[in-house]
N, C-alpha and C positions, 0 to 999 in steps of 0.2 A: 677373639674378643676377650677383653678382662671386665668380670663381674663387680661391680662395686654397688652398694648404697651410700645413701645419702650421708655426708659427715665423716667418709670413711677418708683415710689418704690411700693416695695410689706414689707406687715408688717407680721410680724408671732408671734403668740405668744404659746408658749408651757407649757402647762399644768400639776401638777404633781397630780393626781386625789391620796391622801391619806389623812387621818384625822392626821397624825403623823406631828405636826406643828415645829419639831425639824428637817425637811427633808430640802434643798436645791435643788434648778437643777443650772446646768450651760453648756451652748454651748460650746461642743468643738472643735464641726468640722460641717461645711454645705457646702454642694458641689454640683453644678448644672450639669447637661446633658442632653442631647437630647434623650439618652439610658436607660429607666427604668433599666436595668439588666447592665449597663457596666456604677461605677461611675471612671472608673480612666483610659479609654483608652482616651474617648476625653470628660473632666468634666474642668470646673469651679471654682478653690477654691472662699468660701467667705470667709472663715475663716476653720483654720487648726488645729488641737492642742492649742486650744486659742488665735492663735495670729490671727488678721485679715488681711486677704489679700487681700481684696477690700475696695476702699477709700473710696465709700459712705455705708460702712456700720457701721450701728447706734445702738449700746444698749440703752435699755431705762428702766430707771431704775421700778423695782416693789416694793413698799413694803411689799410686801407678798414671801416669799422665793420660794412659788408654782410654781410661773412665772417666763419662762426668754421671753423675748421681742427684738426684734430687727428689724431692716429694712434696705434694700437694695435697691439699683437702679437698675431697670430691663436695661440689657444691652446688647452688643453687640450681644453677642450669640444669643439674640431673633430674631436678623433680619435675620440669617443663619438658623435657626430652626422652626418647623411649632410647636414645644411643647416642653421643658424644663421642668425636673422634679430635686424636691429638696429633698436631702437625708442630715436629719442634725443626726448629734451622740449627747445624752444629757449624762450629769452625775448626778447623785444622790449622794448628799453627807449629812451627821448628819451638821445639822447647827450648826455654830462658831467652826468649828471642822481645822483649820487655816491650818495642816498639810494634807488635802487633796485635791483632784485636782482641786474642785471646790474654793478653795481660792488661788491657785498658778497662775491663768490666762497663758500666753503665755507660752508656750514652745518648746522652738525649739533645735533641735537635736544638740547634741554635735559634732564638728567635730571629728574625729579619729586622732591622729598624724602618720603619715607612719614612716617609719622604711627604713634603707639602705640596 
């Protein structure tokens, strides 16, 4: 467990443990909840599909492709919850590989057109 209050930021940094220095990571979704086992009945986005959907969150850049970095503001949810837990999805992509996920950033769902 990491100890936080209210207001504080929490920093994470994620790790790609391989000797293959052509690899990448990239964040593409981090979601909080109070529910180990349920991220999407009552969760949190920080970020979704690349895009961020919370204002204090921060990338920080690495020079080493191994690492992705970033921090958030511990917030509201804390004061409702006795423990919040964080589920983030990473990608692995071939570095400077420009046509995968890990260099596309944001994406957000196409609308559908209806029909009469």
């Amino acid at each position: 467990p990491y100890y936080i209050d209210l207001n504080e930021n929490v920093y994470v940094q994620a790790s790609l443990h391989n000797s293959d220095q052509n690899l990448t990571i990239f964040v593409d979704t981090c979601v909080a909840s109070p529910d180990p086992r349920d991220f999407n009945s009552l969760a949190y986005d920080i970020i979704r599909n690349g895009c961020v959907r919370d204002s204090s969150y921060t990338t920080y850049h690495s020079p080493y492709g191994h690492f992705a970095r970033f921090k958030f503001n511990a917030f509201e949810f804390i004061s409702r919850h006795a423990l919040v837990y964080l589920q983030c999805e990473l990608v692995v992509c071939r570095l400077g590989d420009y046509s995968s996920r890990c260099y596309r950033g944001c994406i957000s769902r196409s609308k559908r057109e209806t029909s009469s």
